[in-house]
TINU-136189 format. One record per atom (N, C-alpha, C, CB): z, x negated, y. Coordinates in steps of 0.02 Angstrom, whole numbers, padded with zeros to 5 digits, always signed. Each point is the difference from the previous one (the first is absolute). Glycine has a CB too. Layout:
// residues N
ZXY/...
END
This chain:
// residues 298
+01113+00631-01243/+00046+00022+00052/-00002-00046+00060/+00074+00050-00087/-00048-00120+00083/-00028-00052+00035/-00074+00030+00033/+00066-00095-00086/-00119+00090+00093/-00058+00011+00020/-00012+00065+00048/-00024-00064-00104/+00082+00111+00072/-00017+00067+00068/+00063-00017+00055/-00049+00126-00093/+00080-00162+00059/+00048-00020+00083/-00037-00071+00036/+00145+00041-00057/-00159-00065+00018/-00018-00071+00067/-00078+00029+00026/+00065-00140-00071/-00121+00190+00045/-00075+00004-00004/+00026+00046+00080/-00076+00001-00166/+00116+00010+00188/-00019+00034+00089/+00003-00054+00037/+00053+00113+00004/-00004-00139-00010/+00046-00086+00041/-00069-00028-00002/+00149-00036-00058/-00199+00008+00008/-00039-00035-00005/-00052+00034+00046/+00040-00049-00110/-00062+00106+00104/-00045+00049+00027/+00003-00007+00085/+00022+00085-00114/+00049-00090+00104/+00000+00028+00086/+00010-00080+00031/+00075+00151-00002/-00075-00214-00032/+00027-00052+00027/-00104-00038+00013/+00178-00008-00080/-00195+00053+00028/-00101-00019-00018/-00008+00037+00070/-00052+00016-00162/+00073+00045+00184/-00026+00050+00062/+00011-00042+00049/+00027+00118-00034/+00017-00153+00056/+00061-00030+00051/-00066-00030+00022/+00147-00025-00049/-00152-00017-00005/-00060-00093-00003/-00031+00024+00039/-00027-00061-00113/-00024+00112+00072/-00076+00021+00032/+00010+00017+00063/-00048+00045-00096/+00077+00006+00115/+00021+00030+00075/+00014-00089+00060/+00089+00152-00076/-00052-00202+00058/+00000-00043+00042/-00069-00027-00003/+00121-00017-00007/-00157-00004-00054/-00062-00031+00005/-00053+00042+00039/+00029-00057-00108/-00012+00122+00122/-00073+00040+00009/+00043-00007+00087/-00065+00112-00143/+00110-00113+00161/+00013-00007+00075/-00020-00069+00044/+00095+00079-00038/-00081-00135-00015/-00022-00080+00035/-00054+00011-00028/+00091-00092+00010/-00139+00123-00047/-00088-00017+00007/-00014+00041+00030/-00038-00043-00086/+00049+00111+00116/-00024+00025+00038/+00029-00055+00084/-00009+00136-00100/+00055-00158+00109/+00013-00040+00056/-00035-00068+00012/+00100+00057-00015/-00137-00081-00039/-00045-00042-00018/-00071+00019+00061/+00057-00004-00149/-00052+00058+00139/-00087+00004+00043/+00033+00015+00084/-00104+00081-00122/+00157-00077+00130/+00013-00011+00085/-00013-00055+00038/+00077+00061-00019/-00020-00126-00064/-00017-00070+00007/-00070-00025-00006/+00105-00007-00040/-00140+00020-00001/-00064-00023-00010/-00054+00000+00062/+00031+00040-00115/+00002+00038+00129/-00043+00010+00094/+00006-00053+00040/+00030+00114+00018/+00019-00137-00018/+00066-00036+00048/-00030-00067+00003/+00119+00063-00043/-00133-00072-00043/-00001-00088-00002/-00080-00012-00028/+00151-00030-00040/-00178+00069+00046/-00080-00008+00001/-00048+00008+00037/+00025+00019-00069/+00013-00032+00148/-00038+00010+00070/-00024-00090-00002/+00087+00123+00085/-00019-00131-00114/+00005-00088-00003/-00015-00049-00051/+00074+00029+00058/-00081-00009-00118/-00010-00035-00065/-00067+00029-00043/+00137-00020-00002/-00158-00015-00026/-00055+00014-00031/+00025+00040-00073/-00068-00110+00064/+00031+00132-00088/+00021+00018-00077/+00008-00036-00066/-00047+00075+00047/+00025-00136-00026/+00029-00049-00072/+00062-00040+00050/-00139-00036-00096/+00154+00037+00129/+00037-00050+00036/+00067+00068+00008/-00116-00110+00076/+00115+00167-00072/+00050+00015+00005/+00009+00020-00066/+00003+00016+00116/-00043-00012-00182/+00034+00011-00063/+00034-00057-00017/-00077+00074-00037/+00044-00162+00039/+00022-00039-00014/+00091+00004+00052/-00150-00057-00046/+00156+00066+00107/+00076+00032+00034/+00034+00029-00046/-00039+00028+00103/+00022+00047-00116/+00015+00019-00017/+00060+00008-00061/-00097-00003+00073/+00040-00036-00127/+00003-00011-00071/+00040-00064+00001/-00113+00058-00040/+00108-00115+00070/+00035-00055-00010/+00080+00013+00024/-00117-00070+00013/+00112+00081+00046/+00073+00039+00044/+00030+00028-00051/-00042+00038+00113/+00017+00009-00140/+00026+00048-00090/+00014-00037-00010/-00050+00072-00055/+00023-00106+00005/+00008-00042-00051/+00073-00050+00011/-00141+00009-00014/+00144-00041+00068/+00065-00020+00037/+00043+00020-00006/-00035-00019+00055/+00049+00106-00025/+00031+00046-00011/+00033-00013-00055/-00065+00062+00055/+00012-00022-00122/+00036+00019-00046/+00035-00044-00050/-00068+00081+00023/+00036-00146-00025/+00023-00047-00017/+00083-00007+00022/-00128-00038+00000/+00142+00037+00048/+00046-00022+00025/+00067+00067-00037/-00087-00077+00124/+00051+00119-00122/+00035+00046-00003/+00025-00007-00089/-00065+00072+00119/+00000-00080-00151/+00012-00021-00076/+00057-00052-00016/-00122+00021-00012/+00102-00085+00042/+00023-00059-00017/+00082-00001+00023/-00130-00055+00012/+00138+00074+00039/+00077+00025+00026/+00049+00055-00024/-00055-00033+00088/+00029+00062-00159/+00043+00020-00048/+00027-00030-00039/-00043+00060+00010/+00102-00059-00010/+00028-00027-00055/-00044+00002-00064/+00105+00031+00053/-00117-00114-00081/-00037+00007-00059/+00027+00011-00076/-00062-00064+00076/+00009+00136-00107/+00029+00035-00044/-00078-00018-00065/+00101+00108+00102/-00073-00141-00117/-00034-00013-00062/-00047+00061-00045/+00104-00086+00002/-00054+00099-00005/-00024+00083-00059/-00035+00036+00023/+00087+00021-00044/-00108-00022+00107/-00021+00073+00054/-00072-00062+00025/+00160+00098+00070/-00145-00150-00031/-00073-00022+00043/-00031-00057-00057/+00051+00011+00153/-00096+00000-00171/-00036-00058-00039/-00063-00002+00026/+00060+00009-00103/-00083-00067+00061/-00065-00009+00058/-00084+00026-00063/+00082-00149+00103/-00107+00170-00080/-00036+00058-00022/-00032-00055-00059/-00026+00101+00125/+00008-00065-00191/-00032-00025-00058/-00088-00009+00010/+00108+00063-00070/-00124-00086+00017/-00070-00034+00009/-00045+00073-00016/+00029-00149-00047/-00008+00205+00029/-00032+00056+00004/+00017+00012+00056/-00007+00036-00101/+00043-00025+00145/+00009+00055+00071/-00044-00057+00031/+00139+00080+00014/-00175-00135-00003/-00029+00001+00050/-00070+00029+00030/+00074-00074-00026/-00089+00057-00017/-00078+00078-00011/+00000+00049+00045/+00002+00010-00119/+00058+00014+00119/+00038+00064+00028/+00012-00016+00073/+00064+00033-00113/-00043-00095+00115/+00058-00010+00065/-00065-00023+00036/+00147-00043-00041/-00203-00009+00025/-00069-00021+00043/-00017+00059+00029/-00049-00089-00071/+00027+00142+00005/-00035+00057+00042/+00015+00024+00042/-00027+00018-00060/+00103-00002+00075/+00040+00058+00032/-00018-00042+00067/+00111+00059-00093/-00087-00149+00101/+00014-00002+00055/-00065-00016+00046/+00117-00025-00044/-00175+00008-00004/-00063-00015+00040/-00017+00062+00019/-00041-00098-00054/+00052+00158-00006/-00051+00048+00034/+00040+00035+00057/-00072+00023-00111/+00133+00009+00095/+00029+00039+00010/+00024-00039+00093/+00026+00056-00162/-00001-00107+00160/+00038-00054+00055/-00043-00036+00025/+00095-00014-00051/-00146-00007+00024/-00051-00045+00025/-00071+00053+00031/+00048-00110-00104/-00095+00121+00063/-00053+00030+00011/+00015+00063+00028/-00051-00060-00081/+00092+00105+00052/-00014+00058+00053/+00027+00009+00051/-00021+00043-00068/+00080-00096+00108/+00028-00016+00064/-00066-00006+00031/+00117-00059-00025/-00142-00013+00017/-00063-00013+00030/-00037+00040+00018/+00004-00068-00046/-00028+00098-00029/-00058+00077+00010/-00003+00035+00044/+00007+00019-00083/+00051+00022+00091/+00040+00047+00054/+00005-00025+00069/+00069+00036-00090/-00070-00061+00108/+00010-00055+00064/-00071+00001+00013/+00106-00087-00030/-00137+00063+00019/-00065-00028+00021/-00030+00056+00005/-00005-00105-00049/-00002+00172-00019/-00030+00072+00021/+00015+00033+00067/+00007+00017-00117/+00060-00066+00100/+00038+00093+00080/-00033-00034+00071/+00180+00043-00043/-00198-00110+00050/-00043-00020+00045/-00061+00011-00005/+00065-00063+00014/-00102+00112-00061/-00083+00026+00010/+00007+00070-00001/-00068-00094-00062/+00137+00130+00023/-00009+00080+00000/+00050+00029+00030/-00054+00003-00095/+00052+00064+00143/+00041+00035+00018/+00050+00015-00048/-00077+00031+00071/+00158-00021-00050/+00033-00006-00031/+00003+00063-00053/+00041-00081+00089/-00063+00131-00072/-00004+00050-00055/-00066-00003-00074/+00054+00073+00122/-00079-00107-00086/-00062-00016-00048/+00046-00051-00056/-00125+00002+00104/+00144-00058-00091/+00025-00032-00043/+00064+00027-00030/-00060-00083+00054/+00106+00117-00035/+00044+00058-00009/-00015+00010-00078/-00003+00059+00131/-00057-00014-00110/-00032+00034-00064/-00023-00033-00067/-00035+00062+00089/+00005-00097-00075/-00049-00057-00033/+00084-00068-00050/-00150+00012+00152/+00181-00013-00097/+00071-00060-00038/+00018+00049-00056/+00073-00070+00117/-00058+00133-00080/+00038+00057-00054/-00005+00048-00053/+00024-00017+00075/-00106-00044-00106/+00002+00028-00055/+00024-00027-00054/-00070+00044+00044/+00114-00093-00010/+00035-00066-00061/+00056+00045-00035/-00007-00132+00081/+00051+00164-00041/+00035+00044-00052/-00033+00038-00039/+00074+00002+00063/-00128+00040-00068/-00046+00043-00047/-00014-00049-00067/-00065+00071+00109/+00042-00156-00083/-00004-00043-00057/+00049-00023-00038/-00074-00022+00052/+00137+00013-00001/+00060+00003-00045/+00011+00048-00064/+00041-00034+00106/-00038+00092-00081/+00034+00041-00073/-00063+00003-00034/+00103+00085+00043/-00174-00102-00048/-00039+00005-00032/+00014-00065-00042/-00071+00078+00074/+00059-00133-00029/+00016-00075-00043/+00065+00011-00051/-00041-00083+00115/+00102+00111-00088/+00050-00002-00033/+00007+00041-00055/+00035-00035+00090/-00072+00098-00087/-00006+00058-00061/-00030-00029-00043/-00008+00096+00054/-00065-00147-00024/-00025-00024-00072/+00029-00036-00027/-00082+00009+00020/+00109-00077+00013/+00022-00065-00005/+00067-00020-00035/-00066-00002+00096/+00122+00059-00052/+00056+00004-00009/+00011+00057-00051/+00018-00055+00110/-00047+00085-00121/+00011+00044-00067/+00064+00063+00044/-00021-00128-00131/-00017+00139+00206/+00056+00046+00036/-00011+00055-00001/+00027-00062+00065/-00104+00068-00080/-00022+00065-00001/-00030+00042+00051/+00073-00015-00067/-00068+00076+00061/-00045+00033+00063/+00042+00070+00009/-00137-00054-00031/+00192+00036+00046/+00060+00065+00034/-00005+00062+00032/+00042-00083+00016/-00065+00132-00026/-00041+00053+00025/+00010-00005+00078/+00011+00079-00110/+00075-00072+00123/+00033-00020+00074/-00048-00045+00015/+00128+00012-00010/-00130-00080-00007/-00006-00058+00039/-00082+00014+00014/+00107-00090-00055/-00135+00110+00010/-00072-00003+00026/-00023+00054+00041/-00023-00057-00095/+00083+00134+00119/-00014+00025+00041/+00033-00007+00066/-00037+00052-00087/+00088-00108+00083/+00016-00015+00042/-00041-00037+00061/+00078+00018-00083/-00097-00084+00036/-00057-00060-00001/-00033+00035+00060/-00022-00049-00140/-00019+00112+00115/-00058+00019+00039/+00018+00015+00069/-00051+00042-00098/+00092+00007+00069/+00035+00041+00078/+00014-00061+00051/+00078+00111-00065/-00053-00164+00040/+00011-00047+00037/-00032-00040+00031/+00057+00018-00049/-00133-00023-00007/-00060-00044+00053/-00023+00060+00035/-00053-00108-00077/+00044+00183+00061/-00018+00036+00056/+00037-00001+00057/-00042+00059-00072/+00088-00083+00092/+00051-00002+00044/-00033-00075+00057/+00116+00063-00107/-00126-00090+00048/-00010-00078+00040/-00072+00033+00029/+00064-00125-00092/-00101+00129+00067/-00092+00045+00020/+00011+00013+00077/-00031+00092-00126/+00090-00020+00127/-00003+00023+00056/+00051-00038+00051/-00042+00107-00058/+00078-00161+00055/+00023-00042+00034/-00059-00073+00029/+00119+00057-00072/-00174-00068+00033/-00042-00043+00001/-00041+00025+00054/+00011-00038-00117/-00049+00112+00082/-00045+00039+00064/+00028+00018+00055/-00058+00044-00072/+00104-00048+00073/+00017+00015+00078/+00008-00080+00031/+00077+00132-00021/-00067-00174-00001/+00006-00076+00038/-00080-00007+00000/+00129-00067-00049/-00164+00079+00001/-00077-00047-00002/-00038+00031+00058/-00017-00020-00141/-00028-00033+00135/-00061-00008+00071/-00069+00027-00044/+00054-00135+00083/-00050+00134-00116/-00072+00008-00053/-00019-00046-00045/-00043+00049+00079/+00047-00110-00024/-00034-00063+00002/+00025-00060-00055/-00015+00036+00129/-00015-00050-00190/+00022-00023-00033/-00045-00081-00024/+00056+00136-00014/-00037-00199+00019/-00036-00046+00007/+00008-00007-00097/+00021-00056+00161/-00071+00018-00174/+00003+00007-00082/+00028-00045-00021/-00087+00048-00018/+00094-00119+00051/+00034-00057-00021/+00070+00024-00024/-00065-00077+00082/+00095+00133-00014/+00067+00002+00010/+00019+00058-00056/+00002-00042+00138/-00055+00087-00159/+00021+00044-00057/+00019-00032-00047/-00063+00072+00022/+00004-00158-00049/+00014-00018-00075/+00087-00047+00010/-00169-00016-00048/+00159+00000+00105/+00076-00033+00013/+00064+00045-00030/-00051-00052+00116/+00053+00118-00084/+00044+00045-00012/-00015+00026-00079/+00011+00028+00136/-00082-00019-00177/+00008+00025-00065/+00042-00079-00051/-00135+00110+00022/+00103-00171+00004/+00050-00066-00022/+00077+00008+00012/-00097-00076+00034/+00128+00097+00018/+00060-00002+00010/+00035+00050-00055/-00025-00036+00125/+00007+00090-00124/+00007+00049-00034/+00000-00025-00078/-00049+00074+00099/-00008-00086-00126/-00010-00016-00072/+00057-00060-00003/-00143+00036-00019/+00168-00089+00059/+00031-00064-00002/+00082+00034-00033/-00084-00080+00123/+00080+00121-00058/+00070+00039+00022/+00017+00036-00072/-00030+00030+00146/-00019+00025-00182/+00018+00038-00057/+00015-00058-00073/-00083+00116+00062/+00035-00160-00050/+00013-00041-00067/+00056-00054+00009/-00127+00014-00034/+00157-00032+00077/+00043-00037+00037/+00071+00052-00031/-00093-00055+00125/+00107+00108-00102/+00053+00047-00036/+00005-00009-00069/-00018+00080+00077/-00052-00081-00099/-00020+00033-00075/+00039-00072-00023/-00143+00091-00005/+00138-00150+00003/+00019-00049-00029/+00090-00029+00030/-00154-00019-00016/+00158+00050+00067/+00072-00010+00005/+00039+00039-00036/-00018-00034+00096/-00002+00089-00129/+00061+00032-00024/+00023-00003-00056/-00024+00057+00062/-00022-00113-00105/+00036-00021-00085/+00054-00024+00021/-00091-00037-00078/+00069-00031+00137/+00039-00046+00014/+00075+00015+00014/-00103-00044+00033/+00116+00114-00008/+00054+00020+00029/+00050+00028-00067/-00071+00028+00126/+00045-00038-00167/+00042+00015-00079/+00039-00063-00033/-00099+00085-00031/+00063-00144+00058/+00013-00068-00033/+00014-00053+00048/-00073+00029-00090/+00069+00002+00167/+00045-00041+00042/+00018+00026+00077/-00053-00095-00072/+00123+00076+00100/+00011+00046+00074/-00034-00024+00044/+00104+00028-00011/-00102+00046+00029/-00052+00041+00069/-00011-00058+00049/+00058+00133+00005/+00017-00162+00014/-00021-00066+00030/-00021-00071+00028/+00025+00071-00026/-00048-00072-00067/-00014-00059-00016/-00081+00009-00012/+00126-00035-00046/-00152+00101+00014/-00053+00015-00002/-00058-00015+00080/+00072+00083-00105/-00027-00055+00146/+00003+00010+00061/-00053-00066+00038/+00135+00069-00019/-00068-00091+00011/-00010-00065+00034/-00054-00063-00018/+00115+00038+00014/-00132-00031-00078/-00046-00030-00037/-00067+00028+00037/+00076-00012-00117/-00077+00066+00128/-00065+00046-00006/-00014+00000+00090/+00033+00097-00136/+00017-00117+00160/-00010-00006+00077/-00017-00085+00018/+00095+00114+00026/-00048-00164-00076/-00008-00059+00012/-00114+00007-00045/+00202-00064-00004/-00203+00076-00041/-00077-00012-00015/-00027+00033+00053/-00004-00005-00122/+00020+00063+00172/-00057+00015+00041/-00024-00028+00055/+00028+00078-00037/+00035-00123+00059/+00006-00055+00058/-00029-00059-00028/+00106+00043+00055/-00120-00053-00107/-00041-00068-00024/-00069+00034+00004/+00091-00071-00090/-00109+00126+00076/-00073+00015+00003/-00014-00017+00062/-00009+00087-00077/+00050-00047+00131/-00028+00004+00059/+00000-00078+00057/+00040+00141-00027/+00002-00205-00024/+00011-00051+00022/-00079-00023+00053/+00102-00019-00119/-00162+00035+00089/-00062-00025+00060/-00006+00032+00050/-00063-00031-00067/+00114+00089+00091/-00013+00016+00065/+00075-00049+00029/-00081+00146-00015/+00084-00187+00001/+00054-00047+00037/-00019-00023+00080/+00025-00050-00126/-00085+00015+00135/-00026-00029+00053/+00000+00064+00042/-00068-00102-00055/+00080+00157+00030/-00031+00055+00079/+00084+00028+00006/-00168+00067-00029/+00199-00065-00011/+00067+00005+00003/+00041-00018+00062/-00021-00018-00111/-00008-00036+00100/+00037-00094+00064/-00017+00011+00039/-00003-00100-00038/-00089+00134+00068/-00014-00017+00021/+00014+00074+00039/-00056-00115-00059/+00080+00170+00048/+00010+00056+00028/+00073-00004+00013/-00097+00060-00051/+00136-00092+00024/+00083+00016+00006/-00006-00041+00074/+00073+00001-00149/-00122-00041+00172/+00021-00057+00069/-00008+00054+00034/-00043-00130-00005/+00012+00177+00000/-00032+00046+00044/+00048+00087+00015/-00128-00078-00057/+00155+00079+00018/+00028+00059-00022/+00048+00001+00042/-00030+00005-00110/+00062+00067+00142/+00055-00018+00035/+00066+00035-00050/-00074-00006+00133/+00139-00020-00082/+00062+00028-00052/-00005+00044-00031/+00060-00027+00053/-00073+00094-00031/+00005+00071-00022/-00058+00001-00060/+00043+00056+00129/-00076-00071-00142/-00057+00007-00039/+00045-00046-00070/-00129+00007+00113/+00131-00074-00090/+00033-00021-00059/+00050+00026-00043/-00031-00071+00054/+00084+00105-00011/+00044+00030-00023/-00018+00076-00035/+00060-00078+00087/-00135+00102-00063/-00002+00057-00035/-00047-00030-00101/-00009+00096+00169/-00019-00172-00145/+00016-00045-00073/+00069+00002-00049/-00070-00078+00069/+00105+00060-00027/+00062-00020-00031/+00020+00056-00043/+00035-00074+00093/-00028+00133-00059/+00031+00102-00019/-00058-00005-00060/+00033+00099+00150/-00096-00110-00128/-00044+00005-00078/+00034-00028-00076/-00107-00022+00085/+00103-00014-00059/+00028-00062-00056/+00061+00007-00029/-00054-00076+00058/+00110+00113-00008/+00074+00025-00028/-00006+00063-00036/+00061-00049+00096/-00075+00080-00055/+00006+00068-00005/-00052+00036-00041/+00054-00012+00104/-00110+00024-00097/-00072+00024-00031/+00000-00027-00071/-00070-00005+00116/+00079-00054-00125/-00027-00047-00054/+00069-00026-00031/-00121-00040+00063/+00169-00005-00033/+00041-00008-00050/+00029+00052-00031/+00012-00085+00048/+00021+00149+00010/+00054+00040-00043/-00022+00056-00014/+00087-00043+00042/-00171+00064-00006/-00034+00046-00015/-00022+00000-00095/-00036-00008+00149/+00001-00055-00149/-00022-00016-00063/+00062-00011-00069/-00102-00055+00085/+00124+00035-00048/+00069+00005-00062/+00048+00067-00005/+00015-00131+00025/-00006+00163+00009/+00005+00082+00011/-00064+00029-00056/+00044-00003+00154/-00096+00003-00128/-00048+00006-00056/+00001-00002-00073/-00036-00036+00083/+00033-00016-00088/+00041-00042-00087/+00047+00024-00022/-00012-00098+00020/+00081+00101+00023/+00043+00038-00012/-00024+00079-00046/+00051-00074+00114/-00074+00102-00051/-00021+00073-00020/-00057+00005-00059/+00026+00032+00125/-00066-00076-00127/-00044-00011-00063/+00013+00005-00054/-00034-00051+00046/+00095-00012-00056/+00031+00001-00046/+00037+00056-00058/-00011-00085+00083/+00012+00152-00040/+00042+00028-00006/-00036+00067-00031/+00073-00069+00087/-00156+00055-00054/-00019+00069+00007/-00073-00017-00029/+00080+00054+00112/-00120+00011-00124/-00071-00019-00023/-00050-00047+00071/+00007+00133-00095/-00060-00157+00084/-00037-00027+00037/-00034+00045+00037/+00001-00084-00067/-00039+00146+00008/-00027+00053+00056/+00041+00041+00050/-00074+00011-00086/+00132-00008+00080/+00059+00034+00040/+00017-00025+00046/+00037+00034-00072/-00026-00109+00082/+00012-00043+00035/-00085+00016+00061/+00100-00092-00116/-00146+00084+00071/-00075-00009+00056/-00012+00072+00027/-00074-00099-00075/+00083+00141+00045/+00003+00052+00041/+00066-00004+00059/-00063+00065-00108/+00109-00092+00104/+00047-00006+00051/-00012-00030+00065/+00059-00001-00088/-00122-00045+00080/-00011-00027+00062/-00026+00036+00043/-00006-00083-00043/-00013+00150-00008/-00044+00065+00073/+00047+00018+00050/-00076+00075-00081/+00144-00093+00103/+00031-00003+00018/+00006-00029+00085/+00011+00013-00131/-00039-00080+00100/-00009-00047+00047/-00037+00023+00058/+00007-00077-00085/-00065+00103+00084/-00034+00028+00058/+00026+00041+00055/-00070-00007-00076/+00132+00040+00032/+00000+00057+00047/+00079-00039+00040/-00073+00135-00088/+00095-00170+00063/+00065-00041+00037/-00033-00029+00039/+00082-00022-00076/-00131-00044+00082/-00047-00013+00022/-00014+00050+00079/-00030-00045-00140/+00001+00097+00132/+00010+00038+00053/+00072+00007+00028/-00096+00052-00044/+00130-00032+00027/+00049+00009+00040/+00026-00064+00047/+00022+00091-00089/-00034-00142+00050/+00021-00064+00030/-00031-00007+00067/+00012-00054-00113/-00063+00061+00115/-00065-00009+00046/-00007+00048+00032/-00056-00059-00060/+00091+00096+00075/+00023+00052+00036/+00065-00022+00051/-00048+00077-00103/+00089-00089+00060/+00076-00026+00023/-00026-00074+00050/+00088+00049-00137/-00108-00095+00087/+00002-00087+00039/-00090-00005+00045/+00096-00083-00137/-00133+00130+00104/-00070-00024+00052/-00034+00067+00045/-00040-00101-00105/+00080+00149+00094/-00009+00058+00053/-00083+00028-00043/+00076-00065+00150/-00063+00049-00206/-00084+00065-00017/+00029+00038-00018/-00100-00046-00040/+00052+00109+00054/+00018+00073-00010/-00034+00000-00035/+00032+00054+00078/-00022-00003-00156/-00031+00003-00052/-00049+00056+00004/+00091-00054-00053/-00141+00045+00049/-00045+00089-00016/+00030+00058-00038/-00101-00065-00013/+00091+00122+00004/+00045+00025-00025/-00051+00008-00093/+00078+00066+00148/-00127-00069-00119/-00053-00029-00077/+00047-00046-00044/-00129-00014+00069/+00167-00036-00041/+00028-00073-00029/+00082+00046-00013/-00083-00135+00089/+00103+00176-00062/+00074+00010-00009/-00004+00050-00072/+00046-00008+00149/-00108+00079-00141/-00010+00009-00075/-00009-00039-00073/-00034+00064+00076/-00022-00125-00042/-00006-00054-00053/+00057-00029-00049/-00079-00024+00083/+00113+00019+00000/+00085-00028-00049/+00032+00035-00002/+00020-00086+00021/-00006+00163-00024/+00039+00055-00035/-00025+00001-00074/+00014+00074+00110/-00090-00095-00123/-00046+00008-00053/+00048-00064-00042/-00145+00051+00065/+00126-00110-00040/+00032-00063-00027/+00067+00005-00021/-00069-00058+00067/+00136+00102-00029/+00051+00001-00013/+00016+00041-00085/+00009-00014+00147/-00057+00067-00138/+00006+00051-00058/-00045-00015-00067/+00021+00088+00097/-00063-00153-00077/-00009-00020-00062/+00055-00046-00033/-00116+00016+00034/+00131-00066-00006/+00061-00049-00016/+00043+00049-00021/-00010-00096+00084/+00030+00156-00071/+00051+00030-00019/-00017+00034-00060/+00040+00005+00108/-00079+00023-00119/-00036+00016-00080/+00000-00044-00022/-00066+00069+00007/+00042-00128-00003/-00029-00058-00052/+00082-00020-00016/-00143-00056+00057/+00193+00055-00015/+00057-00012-00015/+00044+00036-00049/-00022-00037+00097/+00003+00098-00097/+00040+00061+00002/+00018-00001-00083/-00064+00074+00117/+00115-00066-00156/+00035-00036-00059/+00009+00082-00046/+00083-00135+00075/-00112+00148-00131/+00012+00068-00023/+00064+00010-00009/-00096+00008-00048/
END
C-alpha cells in the first residue's frame, strides 16, 4: 500500500530533476560558445570542473552534519567513483571541447549522441535493466531526431581527428553513467557528485599553465560565462542528474538527454539570434517524442 502512494511523488519528483538538468545542459552550449572564443579546451574544463568542485563542496560541507545519511565512500565504491569522474568529468569534457573546435556543430551533435544509445545498452547488459520495448523505441526515434537536427547544422566536412574525439567523449560519457548509478544506491546524489567532479578537476590539473595563462587575458564577461558553467551546468545540473538517477533506470535517464538538443535550440534562438532550419525544428519534434515514449510508464 505504502509503495502505490509514495511511487508517483517519487516519479514526478525523478521528472522534476531531469527536466532542470536537461534545461542547464542545454544552457551549457550558449556558455560554452561564450567562453570558448577565449579559453582553450583543457583550460576551460580544468574552470570548469574545479569552480564545481568548489561549488559543491561547499554546498555539501555546509549541511548540517548527519552521520547516518553522508559517509565517506567504502573501499569498493572507488572503482566506481575513479571511473565516473575521469571518464565521465574528466575525459569527455576535454573530448568534446577540443572536437567542437575541428567539427561543425551538427556533425558532432550526431556523433556525442550516440552515448545515450550506449547507455541503455551498457545498462540492459550491465545493470540487469533490460531492453524495454518503449525505451528502445523511444531511444531510436530520438537519435533519429538528433540525425535530422545534426544535418541541417553540418557542412559535410568532417576532420577525422575530431570524429575519434567525439566517438571518445561519447564512449567516456556512456560508461561514466554506467558506473555512477550503483553508487547512487549506497551513497547521496551529492556526495557522489562531488567526488566525481572533484576527480575530474585533478585529471585535468596539466592544463593549469594555459589556464593562468588565458584568465590574464580573458575579459569580465567571458569569465563570468566560466563562473555560470561551474554553478549552474555542473554543480546543480549534475546533482539534479543523480538526483533523477537515483530514482530512475539509467537507460531512461540517457534517453532523456535527447532532450537537450532541442532546448539547446531554443536557447540560441532566444540569447544568440540563430534561426533554426526547419530540418532542425522536425529533428527536435522527433527528439521530444522519443523521450516521451522511452518515458511513457504502462
Amino acid at each position: 500500500m505504502t509503495s502505490i502512494v509514495e511511487a508517483p511523488p517519487q516519479r514526478l519528483a525523478a521528472t522534476g530533476a531531469a527536466a532542470v538538468t536537461v534545461v542547464l545542459w542545454a544552457s551549457s552550449f550558449v556558455a560554452i560558445r561564450q567562453a570558448g572564443t577565449e579559453f582553450s579546451a583543457g583550460a576551460l574544463s580544468l574552470a570548469r570542473l574545479g569552480l564545481g568542485s568548489v561549488f559543491l563542496g561547499a554546498l555539501l560541507f555546509a549541511q548540517p552534519r548527519q552521520p547516518q545519511v553522508r559517509r565517506w565512500p567504502a573501499k569498493r565504491d572507488w572503482p566506481q567513483l575513479l571511473a565516473c569522474g575521469l571518464l565521465w568529468f574528466g575525459v569527455y569534457n576535454v573530448a568534446l571541447y577540443a572536437a567542437e573546435r575541428r567539427l561543425d556543430a551538427g556533425t558532432a551533435a550526431m556523433l556525442v549522441h550516440i552515448a545515450p544509445l550506449l547507455i541503455a545498452v551498457l545498462a540492459g547488459l550491465g545493470l540487469g535493466e533490460g531492453f524495454p520495448r518503449q525505451l528502445v523505441i523511444g531511444g531510436l526515434v530520438a537519435f533519429g531526431g538528433v540525425v535530422l537536427i545534426g544535418t541541417s547544422t553540418s557542412t559535410g566536412r568532417a576532420e577525422t581527428w575530431g570524429v575519434v574525439l567525439c566517438i571518445i567523449a561519447a564512449v567516456s560519457y556512456a560508461v561514466g553513467v554506467v558506473t555512477q548509478k550503483p553508487l547512487l544506491s549506497r551513497l547521496p546524489a551529492a556526495e557522489v557528485t562531488w567526488l566525481a567532479c572533484t576527480i575530474g578537476a585533478v585529471v585535468c590539473l596539466p592544463f593549469a599553465p594555459d589556464l593562468i595563462a588565458e584568465l590574464r587575458t580573458a575579459s569580465a564577461g567571458t569569465i563570468w560565462w566560466v563562473i555560470y558553467l561551474a554553478a549552474f551546468p555542473t554543480a546543480l545540473g549534475f546533482t539534479t542528474w543523480a538526483f533523477a538517477l537515483r530514482r530512475t533506470s539509467a537507460g531512461k535517464m540517457g534517453v532523456t538527454v535527447y532532450a537537450v538538443p532541442v532546448v539547446a535550440i531554443a536557447l540560441g534562438w532566444l540569447f544568440l539570434g540563430e534561426t533554426p532550419a526547419l530540418l532542425a525544428l522536425a529533428g527536435g519534434a522527433l527528439c521530444l517524442a522519443g523521450v516521451g515514449i522511452s518515458r511513457r510508464t504502462r
